[in-house]
C-alpha positions in Angstrom: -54.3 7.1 -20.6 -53.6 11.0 -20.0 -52.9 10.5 -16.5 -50.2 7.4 -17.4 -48.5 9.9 -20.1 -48.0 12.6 -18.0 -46.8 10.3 -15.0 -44.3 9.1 -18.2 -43.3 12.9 -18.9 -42.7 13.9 -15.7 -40.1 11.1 -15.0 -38.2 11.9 -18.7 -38.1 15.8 -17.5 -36.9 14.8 -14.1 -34.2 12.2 -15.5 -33.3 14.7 -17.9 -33.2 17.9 -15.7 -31.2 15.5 -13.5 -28.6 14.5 -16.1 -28.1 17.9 -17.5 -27.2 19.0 -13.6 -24.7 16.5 -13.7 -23.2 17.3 -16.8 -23.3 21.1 -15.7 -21.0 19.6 -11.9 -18.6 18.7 -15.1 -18.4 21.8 -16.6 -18.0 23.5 -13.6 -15.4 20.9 -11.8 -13.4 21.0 -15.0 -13.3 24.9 -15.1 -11.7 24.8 -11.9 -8.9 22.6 -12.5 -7.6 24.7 -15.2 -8.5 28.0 -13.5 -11.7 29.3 -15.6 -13.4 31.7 -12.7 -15.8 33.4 -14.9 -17.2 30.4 -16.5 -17.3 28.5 -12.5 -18.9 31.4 -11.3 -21.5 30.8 -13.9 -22.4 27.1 -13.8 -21.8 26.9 -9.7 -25.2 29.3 -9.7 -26.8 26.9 -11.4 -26.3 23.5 -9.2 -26.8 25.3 -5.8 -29.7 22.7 -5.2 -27.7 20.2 -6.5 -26.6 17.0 -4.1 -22.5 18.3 -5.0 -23.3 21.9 -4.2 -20.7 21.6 -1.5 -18.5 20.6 -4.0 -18.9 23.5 -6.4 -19.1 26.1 -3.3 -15.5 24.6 -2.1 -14.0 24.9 -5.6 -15.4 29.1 -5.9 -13.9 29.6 -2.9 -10.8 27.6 -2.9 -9.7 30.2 -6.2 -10.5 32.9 -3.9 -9.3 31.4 -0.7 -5.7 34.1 -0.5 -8.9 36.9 -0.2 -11.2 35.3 1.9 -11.8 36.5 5.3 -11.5 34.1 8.2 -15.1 34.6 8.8 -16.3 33.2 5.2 -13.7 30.3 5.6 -14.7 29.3 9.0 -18.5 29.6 7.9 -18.1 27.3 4.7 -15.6 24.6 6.9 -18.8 24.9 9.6 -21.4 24.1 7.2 -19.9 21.5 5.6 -18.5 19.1 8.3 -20.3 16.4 6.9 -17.9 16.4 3.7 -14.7 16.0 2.7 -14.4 19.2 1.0 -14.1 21.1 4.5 -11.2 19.1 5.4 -9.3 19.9 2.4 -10.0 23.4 2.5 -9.0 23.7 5.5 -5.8 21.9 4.6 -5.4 24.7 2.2 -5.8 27.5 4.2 -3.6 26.2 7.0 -0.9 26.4 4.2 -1.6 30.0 3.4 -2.1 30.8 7.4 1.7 29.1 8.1 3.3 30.5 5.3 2.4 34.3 6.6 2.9 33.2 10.1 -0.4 33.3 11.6 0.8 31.0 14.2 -2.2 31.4 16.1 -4.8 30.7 14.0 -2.8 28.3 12.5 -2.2 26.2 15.3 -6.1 26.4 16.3 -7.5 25.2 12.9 -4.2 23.0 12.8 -6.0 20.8 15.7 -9.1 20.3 13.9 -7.3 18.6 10.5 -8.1 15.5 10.1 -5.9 14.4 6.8 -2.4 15.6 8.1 0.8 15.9 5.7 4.4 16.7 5.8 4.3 20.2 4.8 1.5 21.3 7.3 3.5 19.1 10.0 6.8 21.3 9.3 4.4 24.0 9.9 3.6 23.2 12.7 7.1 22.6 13.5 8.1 25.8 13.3 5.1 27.1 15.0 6.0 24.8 18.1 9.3 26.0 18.2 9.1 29.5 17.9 6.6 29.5 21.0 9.0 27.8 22.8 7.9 23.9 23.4 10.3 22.1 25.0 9.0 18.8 23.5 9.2 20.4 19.6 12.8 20.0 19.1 12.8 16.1 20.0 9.8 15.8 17.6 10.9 17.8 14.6 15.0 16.0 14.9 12.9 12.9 13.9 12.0 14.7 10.6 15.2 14.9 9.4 15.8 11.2 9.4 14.8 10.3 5.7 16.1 9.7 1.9 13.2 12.3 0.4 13.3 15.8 -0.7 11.6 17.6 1.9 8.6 20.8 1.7 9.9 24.2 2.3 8.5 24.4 5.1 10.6 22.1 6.8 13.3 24.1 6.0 13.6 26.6 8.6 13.0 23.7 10.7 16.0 22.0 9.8 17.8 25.5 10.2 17.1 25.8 13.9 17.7 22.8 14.6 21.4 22.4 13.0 21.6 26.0 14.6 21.3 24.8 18.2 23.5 21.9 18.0 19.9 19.5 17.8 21.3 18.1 14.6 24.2 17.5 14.5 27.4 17.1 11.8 26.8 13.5 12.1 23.6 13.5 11.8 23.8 15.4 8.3 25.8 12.4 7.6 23.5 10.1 8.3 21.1 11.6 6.1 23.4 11.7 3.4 24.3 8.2 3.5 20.6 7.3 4.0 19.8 9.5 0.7 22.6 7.6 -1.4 21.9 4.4 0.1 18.3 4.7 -1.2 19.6 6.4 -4.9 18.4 10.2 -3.8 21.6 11.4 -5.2 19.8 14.4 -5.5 18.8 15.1 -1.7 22.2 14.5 -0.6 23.6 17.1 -3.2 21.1 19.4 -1.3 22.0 18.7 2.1 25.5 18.1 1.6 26.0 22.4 2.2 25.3 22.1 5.9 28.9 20.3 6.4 31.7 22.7 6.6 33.7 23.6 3.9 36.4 21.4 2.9 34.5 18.2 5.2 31.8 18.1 2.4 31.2 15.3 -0.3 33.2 15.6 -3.5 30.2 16.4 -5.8 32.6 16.1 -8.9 33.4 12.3 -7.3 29.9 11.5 -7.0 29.0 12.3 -10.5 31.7 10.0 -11.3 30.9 7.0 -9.2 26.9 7.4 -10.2 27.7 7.1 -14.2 29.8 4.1 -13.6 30.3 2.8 -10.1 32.8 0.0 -11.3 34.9 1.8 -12.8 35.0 4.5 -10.1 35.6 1.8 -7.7 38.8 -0.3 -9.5 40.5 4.0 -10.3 39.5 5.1 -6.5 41.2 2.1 -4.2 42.6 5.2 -1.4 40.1 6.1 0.5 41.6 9.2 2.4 38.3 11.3 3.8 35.0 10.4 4.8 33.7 11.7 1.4 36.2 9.5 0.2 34.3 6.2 2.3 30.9 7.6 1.4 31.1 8.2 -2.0 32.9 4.0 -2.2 29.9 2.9 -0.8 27.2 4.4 -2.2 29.4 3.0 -5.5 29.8 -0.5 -4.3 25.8 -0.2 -3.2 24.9 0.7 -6.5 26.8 -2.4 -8.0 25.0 -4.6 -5.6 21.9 -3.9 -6.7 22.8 -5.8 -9.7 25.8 -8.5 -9.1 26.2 -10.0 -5.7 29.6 -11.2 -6.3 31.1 -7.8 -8.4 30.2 -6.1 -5.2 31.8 -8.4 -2.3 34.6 -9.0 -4.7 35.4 -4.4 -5.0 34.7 -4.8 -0.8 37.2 -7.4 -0.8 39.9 -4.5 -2.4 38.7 -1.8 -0.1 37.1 -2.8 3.6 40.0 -2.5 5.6 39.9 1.3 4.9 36.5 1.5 6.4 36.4 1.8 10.8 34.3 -1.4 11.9 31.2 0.4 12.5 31.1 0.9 8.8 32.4 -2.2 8.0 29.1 -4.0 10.2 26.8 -1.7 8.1 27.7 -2.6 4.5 27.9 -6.2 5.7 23.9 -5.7 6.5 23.2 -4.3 3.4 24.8 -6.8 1.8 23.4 -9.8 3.6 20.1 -8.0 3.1 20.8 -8.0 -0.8 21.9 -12.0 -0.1 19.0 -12.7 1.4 16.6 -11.4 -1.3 18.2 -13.2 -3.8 18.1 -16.4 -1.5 22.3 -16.4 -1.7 23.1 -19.2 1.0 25.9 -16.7 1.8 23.7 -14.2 3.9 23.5 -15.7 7.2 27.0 -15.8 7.5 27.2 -11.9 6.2 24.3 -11.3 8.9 26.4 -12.5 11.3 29.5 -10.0 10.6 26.8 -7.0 10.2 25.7 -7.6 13.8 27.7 -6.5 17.1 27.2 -4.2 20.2 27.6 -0.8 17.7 25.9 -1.8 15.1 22.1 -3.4 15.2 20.3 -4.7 12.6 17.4 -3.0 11.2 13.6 -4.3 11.4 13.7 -5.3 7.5 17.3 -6.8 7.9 16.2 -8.7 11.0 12.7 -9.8 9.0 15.1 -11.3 6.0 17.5 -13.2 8.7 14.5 -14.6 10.0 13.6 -15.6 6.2 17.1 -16.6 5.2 17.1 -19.0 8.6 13.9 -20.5 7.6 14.1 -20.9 3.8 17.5 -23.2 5.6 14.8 -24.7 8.1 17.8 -23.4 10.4 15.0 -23.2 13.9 17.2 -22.2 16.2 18.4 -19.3 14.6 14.8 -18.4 13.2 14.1 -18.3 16.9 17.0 -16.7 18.6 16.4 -14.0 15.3 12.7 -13.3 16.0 13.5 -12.9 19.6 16.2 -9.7 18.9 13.1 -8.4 17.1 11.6 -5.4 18.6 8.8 -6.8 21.2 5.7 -4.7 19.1 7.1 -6.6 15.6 7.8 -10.1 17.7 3.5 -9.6 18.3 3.1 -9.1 15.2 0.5 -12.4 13.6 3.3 -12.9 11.1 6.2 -14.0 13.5 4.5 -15.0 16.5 3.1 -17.9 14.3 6.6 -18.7 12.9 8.0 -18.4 16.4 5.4 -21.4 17.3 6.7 -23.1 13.9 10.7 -22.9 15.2 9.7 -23.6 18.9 8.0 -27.1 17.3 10.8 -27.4 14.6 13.1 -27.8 18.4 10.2 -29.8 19.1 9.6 -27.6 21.8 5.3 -28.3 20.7 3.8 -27.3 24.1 5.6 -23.4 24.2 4.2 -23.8 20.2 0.7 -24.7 21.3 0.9 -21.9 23.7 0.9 -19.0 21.3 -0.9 -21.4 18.2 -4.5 -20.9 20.3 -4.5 -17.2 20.2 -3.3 -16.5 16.9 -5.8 -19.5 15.7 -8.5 -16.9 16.7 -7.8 -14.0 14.5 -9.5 -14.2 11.4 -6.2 -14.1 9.2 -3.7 -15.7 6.9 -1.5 -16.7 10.0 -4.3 -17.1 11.9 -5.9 -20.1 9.5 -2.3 -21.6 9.6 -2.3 -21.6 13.0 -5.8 -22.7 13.3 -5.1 -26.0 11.2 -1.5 -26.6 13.4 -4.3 -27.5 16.3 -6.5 -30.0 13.8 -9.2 -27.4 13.1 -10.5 -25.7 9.9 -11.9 -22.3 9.3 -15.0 -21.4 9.9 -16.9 -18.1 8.6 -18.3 -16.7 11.5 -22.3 -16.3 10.7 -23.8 -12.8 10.6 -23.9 -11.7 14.0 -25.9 -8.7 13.0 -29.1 -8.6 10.3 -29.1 -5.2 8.8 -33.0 -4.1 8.0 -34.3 -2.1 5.4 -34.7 0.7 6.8 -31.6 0.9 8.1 -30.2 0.7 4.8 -32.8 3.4 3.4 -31.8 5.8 6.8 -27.7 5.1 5.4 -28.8 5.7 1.7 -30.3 8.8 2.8 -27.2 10.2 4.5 -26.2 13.6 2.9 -22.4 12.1 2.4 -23.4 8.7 1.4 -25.5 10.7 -1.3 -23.1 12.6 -2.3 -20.5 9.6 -2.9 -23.3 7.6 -5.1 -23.6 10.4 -7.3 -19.8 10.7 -7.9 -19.1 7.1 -8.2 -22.4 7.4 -10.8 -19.9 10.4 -12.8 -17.2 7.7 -12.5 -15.5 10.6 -10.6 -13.6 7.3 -7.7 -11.4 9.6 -6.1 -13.5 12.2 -5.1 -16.3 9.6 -4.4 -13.7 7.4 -2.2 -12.8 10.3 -0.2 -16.7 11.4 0.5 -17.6 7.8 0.9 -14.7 7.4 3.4 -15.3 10.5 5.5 -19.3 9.6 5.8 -18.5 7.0 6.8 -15.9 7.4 10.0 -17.8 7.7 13.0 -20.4 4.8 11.9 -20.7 2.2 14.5 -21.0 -1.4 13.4 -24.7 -1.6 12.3 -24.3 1.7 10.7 -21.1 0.5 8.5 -23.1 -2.8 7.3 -25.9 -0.8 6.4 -23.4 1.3 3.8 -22.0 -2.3 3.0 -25.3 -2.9 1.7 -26.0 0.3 0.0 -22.3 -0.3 -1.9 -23.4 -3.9 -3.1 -26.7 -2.4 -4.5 -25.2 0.1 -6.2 -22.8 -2.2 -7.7 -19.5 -0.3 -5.5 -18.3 -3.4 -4.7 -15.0 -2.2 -3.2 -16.6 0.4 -0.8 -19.0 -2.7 0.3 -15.8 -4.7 1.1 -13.8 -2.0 3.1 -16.7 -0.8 4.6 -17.4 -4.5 5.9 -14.2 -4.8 7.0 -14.3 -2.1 9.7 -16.3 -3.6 11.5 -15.4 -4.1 15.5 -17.6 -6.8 17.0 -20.7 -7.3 14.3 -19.6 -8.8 11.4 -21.3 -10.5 7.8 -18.8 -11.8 5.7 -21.1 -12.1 2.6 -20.1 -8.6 2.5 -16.5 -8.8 3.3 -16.2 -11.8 0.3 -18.8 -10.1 -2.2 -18.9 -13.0 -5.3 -20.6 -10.5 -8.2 -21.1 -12.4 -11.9 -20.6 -15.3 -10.5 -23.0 -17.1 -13.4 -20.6 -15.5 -15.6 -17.8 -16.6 -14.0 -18.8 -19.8 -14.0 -19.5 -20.2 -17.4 -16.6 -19.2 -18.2 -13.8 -21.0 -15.2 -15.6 -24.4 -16.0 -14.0 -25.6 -19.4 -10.7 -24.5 -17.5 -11.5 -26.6 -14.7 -10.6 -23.3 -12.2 -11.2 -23.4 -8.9 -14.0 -21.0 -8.3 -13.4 -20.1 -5.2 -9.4 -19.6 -6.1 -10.7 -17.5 -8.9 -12.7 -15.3 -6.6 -9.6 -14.7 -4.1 -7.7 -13.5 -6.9 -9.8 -11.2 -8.0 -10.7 -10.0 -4.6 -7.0 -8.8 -4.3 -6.8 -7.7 -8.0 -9.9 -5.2 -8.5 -11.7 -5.2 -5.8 -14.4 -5.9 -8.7 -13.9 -2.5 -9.9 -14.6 -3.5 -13.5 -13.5 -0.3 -15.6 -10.2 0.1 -13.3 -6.0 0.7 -14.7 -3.0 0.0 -13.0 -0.5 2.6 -13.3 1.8 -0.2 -14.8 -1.5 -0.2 -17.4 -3.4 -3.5 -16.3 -7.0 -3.8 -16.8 -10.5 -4.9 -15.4 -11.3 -7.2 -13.6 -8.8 -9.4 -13.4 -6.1 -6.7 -14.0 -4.7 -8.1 -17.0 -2.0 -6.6 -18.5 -1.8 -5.1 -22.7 0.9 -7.4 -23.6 -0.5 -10.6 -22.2 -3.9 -9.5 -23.0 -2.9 -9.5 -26.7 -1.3 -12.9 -26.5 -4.2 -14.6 -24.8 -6.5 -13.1 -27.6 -4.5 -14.4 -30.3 -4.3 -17.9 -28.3 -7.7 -17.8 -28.4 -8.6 -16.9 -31.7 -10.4 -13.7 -30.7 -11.4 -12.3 -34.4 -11.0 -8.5 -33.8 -9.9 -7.8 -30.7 -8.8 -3.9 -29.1 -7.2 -3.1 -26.2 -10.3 -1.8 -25.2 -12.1 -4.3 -24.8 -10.0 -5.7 -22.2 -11.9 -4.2 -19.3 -15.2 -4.9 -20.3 -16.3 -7.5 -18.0 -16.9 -10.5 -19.7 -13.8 -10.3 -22.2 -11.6 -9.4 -19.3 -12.8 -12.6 -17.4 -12.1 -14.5 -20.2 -8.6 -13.5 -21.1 -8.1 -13.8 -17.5 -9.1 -17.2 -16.5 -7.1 -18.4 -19.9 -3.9 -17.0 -18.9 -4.3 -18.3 -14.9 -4.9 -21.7 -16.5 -2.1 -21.4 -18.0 0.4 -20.5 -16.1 -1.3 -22.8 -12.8 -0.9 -25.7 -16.1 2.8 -24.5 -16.5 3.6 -24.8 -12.6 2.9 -27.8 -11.8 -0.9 -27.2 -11.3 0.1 -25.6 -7.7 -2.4 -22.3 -6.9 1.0 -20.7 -4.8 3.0 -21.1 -7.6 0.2 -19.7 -10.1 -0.5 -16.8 -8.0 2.7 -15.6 -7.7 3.1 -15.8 -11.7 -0.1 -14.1 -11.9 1.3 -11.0 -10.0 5.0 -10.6 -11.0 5.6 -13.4 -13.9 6.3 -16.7 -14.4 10.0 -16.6 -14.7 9.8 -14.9 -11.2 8.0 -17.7 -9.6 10.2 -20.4 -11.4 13.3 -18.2 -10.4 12.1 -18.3 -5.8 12.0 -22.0 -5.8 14.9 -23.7 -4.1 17.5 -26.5 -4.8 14.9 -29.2 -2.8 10.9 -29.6 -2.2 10.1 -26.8 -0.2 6.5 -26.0 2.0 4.6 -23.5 -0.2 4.3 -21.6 3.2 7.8 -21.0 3.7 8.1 -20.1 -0.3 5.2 -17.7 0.4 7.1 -16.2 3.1 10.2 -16.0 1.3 9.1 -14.5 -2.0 11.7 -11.2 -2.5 9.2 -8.8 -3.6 7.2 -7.3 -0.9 3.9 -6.9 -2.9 3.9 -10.3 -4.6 4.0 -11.9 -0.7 1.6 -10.0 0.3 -0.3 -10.8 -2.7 -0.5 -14.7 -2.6 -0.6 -14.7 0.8 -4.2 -12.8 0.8 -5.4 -14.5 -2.3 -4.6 -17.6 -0.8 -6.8 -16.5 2.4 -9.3 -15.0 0.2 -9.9 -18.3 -1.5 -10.5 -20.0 2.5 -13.4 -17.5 2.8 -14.9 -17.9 -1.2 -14.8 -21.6 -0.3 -16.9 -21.6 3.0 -19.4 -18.7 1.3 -19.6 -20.7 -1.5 -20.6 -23.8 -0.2 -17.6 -25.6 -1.3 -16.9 -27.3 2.1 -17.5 -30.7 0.9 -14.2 -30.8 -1.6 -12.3 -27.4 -0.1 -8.4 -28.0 0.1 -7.5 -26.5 3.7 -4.9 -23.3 3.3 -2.0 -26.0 3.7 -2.9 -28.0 0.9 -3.3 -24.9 -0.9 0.2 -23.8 0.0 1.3 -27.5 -0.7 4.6 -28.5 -1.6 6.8 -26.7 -4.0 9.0 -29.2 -6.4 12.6 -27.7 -7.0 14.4 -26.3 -9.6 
């Protein structure tokens, strides 16, 4: 009985020595983001045994990195390769190095980064072209192409460049019209002093046209400099972002002041607007925007291809995909709806040329294409069984370690980016083994990403993780939900990370958001319900399965239609269908808003996967019937 109490005391000291080391990797982590040295220096002597030691060590000497020698630095980037934490301070010493001009070391320890960004880029910029490479200029012109606020380092970039003639007065044009095009009123204010006096926008005009672009658009009909043409369209742009035909009407007034080039690009970005808003007057506006000057670009060219097919217009969805650039044409996405307008010319055996290949690549196209020969899917079995002690040799990885025990302080960021870096250089036995070690420790998102590396061994039980599925069922079966629908959706939701926000503020599981959390509640007659409760598990599951029974109930019980009401609203879903039944792929593929495509598309593959994992095969819809047929207006 001693023996057995002491065993007991011996665990409660370690758990609790344990938990108090954690708690101290708090204190310490939070007196470095707001700058406490005295009390870091303190609690970072206490955790030097700790599995975050690394951690602490990177945030003493990041507040003492402008004092460091390059010895220390190099010694603490040396000793801890195997975390994150070297790359990033490395980052941050390459932006002390380039901002004093230590061009040599920078350049040397710039080689070795592994998480590049823009202001380190410009850096390295200017440390190419002061050492004279003749590639540099070519490279760093490219920089200059964009509607964003640049770093400061990319200043003197810029400089040398406009300097040497490398940009050019046009080209500050360009990026002006690029800034206003895109609403960046403010970066073409900045870059509007590299035009010569006199030759420069009319800042007081601008001002002007950005309060009320009507207005300044029926007053300002003489359009006498290229200020003048600039500043009109950025105004007419900005009315076309709301009202189609209050735009074309002011171009109407005002085109034949424009020299055709211009004339060909406001007719693209208006076609482009058309298109989204599946105006039948775009392909005939894609058509003016399109000539030897003036090509379309790769997103005006995608929605000509979607305009033409939402028409069922083949030929022109061809003849469209083909002006594509070749690398985009390969894409999965259009080489399947290349075989679709070659068959639509009934031109089936150049469509059952490219149908094969694409039928083999385990995506959304690639199922469509897959059932256009007469096959199904079919989850490849694991071609690869991970032992246990490969998963105990993974769990015991120093990194791996490291990212358990800040996913365990709920600390995701940090824990992603250790998890992440562990993780790289893993070959495919190695990255199932961490799949494994996520699912056990409940990190279900890591244990799908990680799956999904994967080159040539594959287990999609991993890739398609089904946690609380007795709870789910439960609580999908009085709502007669498809579970494996269900499953998809929450796959592309969460990830399954339960506790998880949106930045537009949905929650859990099923990422519901306040306002329709609160309604479902009170639809259901949920006696005391907070916000708060909304991400615990079972009460977000339940508010979410109500509301996607609802709004599948409201929509014609179609799972396309649903999905895309679950991401961005019912009245948005209502709003995409057309004048005539439609195939729920092309309405997938036609969907204005980028991220609600993407969205039902992968839910919609997700579900293929749930379906086969789940041993639904005997009563599984195919992805087609899925997609089925949306009813009109």
């Amino acid at each position: 009985m001693k023996r057995h109490l002491s065993g007991l005391l011996l665990l409660f000291y370690i758990g609790t020595t344990s938990a108090n080391l954690d708690n101290d990797f708090i204190t310490a982590r939070d007196a470095f983001y707001k700058g406490d040295t005295t009390r870091l220096a303190t609690y970072s002597s206490r955790l030097q045994t700790h599995v975050l030691a690394p951690f602490v060590n990177y945030y003493k000497l990041r507040h003492q990195l402008l004092n460091s020698n390059t010895e220390t630095i190099r010694s603490f980037i040396s000793q801890n390769k195997d975390s994150a934490v070297s790359d990033r301070l490395r980052s941050e010493w390459l932006k002390i190095l380039g901002k004093n001009q230590q061009w040599q070391l920078f350049s040397e320890q710039y080689q070795e980064l592994i998480d590049k960004n823009i202001e380190l880029l410009c850096y390295s910029m200017q440390q190419r072209l002061l050492s004279g490479d003749t590639s540099a200029p070519y490279h760093a012109r490219q920089l200059w192409f964009t509607e964003y606020s640049m770093p400061n380092s990319c200043t003197p970039v810029f400089e040398t460049l406009i300097a040497s003639r490398s940009i050019s007065e046009e080209d500050v044009w360009a990026r002006i019209r690029l800034s206003l095009e895109t609403g960046k009123t403010g970066v073409a204010i900045h870059i509007n002093h590299h035009l010569p006096e006199g030759q420069a926008l009319n800042l007081t005009r601008l001002k002007i046209s950005e309060a009320n672009p009507l207005r300044y658009l029926e007053q300002q009909t003489k359009l006498e400099t290229r200020s003048d043409r600039e500043i009109a369209l950025y105004a007419i742009q900005k009315l076309l972002l709301s009202d189609t035909n209050r735009a074309y009407a002011q171009w109407l007034k005002i085109r034949e002041q424009f020299p055709a080039t211009d004339q060909s690009y406001f007719y693209g970005k208006l076609a482009f607007r058309a298109a989204l808003r599946h105006d039948s007057r775009a392909l005939s506006w894609f058509t003016k925007a399109q000539n030897d000057k003036n090509k379309l670009t790769e997103e005006q060219l995608a929605w000509k291809a979607r305009a033409a097919l939402r028409e069922e217009n083949w030929e022109l969805l061809l003849e469209t995909i083909e002006s594509m650039p070749i690398l985009v044409q390969q894409s999965d996405i259009w080489r399947y709806w290349m075989a679709r307008a070659l068959q639509g010319q009934s031109r089936h055996e150049d469509a059952n040329a490219i149908f094969p290949l694409l039928s083999n690549e385990h995506t959304y196209y690639g199922q469509l294409a897959k059932e256009a020969l007469g096959a199904t899917l079919e989850v490849p079995s694991k071609s690869y069984e991970t032992n246990t002690e490969e998963i105990n040799t993974i769990q015991q990885v120093p990194g791996i370690q490291r990212a358990l025990t800040l996913f365990r302080l709920n600390l995701r960021i940090d824990a992603t980016r250790e998890w992440n870096w562990a993780i790289r250089h893993f070959d495919d036995a190695q990255l199932l083994a961490a799949a494994n070690v996520a699912y056990q420790h409940g990190i279900y998102d890591r244990a799908i990403n990680t799956a999904e590396k994967t080159v040539n061994y594959h287990d999609y039980n991993l890739r398609f993780v089904a946690p609380h599925r007795n709870q789910l069922q439960s609580i999908i079966r009085p709502h007669d939900l498809d579970e494996a629908w269900v499953y998809g959706l929450i796959r592309q939701e969460s990830r399954f990370i339960a506790g998880i926000s949106s930045s537009a503020g949905a929650m859990g599981l099923m990422q519901v958001m306040p306002a329709t959390a609160k309604w479902v509640a009170e639809q259901m007659g949920m006696k005391n319900y907070r916000q708060n409760l909304a991400v615990e598990i079972d009460t977000n599951l339940r508010l979410g399965a109500y509301y996607l029974k609802h709004v599948l109930t409201t929509l014609d019980n179609q799972p396309l239609l649903a999905s895309a009401a679950y991401n961005a609203g019912p009245g948005q879903a209502r709003r995409w269908r057309a004048t005539r039944p439609m195939e729920g792929a092309i309405y997938a593929e036609t969907i204005p808003y980028r991220e609600t495509r993407d969205y039902v598309k992968k839910v919609l593959d997700n579900s293929m996967y749930y379906a086969r994992i789940l041993k639904h095969d005997d009563k599984s819809p195919t992805l087609t019937q899925r997609l089925g047929v949306i009813a009109p207006k």
